[in-house]
C-alpha positions in Angstrom: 2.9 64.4 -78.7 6.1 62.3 -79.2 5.7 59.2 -81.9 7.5 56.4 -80.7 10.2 54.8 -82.9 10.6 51.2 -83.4 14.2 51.5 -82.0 12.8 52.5 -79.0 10.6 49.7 -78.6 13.4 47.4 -79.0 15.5 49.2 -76.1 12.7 48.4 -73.5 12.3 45.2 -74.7 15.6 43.8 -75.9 17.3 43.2 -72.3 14.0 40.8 -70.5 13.7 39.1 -73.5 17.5 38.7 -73.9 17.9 37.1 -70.2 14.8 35.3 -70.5 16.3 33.4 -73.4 19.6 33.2 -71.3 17.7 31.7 -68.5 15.8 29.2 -70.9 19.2 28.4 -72.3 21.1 28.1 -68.5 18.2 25.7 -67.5 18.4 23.1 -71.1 22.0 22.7 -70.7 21.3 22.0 -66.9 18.1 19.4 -67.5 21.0 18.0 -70.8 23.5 17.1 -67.8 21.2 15.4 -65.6 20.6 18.4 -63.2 16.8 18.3 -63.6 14.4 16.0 -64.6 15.7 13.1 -62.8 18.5 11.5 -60.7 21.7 11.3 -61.9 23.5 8.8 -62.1 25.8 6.7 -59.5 29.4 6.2 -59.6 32.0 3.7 -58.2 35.3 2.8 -58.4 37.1 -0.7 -58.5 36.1 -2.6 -54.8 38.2 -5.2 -53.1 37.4 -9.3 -52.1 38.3 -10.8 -49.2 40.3 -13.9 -50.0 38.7 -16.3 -47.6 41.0 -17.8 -45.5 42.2 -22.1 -45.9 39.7 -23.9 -44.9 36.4 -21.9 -44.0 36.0 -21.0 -47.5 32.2 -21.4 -47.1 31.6 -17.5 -48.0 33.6 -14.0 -48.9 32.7 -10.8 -49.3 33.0 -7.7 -51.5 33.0 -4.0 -50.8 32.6 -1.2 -53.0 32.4 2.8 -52.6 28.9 4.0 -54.5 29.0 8.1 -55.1 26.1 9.7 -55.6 26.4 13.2 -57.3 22.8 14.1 -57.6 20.4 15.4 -55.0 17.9 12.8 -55.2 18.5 9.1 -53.5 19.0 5.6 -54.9 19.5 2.5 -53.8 21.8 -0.7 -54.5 19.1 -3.6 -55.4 21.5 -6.5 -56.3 24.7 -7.8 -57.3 26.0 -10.2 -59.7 29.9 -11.6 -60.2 31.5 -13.3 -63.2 31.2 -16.8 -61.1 27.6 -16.2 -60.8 25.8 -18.1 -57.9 23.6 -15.9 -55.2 25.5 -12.5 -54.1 23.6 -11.4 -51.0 23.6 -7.6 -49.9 24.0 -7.7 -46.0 23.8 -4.9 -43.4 26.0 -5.3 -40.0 23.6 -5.1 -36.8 25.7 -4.1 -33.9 24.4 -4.8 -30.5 27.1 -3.2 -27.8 30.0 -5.0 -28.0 28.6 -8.4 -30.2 26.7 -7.9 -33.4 25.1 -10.0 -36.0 23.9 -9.6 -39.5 20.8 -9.7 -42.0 20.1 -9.5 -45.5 19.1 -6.5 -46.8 16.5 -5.5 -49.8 18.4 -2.8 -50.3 21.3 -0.6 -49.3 20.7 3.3 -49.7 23.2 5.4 -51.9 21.8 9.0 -50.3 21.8 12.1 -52.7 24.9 14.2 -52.5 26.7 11.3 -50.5 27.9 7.7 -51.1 27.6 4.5 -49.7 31.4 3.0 -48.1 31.0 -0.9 -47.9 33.1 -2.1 -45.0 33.7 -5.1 -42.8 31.7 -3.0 -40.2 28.9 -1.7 -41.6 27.4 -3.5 -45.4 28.7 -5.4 -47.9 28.2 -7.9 -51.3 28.0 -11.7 -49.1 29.2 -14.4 -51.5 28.5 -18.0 -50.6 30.8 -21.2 -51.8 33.2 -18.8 -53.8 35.7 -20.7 -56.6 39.2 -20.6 -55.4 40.5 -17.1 -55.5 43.9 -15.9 -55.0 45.9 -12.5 -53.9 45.5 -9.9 -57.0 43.1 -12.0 -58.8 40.5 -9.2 -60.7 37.2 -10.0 -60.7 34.3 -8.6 -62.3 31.4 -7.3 -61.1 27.6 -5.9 -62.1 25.6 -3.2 -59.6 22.0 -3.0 -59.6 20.3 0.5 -58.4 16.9 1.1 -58.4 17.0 4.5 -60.7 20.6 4.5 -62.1 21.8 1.8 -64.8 23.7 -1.0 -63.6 27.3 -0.7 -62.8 30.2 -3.2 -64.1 33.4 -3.0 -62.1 36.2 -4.8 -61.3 37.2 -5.5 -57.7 40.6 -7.0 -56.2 40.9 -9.6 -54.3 43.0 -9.2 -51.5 43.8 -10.8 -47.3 42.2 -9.6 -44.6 46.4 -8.0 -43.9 46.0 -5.9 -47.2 42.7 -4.7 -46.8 41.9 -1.2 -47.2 41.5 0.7 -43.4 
């Protein structure tokens, strides 16, 4: 009969308990960067205004691109500018060739996608906005319902220099 030795304990032993402790590691770093345990967060870039034109300055709008890097979905709950006043988040209706709007709770920022604001689809409604003018930079605070608020800047630009 053969007596084990403790060296050949450690031979059977060593390499599950060595990638189990390689696997615990792999998965901390990952839960550390936001890849478990909850959403990440949202990102953005500087958005654009519309300089209303002379005149029917009654409202203007902003528009922003929201990225979402995580797999689980958020939401944009609100808006706020340097001005203050009521920002409204509004969702384009289109009915065939006409459409109208309506204010919207909230617009969804889906996992592993992003939310493009646009003339044609949803955007940041501003009512009585101050005088603005071409290049102006104005600044900005997103709401989300699970990632921190956002503070950007947006341009303010014509409906001629608008992004396509």
């Amino acid at each position: 009969m053969r007596i084990p030795r403790p060296l050949d304990r450690l031979r059977t032993v060593g390499p599950p308990v060595g990638a189990a402790a390689l696997a615990l590691a792999l998965l901390s770093g990952w839960t550390a960067v936001g890849g478990a345990g909850g959403p990440r967060r949202v990102e953005a870039g500087p958005g654009w205004v519309l300089l209303p034109t002379a005149g029917a300055a009654t409202a203007t709008a902003a528009f922003f691109t929201i990225r979402n890097p995580g797999d689980v979905p958020d939401e944009l709950t609100g808006a706020e500018w340097e001005f203050g006043g009521t920002i409204t988040l509004k969702r384009h209706l289109h009915q065939g060739a006409a459409g109208r709007w309506e204010p919207a709770p909230g617009l969804p920022v889906p996992g592993r996608g992003e939310l493009a604001m646009s003339p044609e689809d949803c955007d940041l409604m501003i009512p009585a906005p101050p005088p603005l003018r071409p290049g102006q930079s104005v600044g900005f605070t997103l709401t989300f319902r699970h990632s921190p608020p956002l503070h950007l800047t947006a341009e303010v630009r014509t409906a001629a220099d608008r992004p396509r």
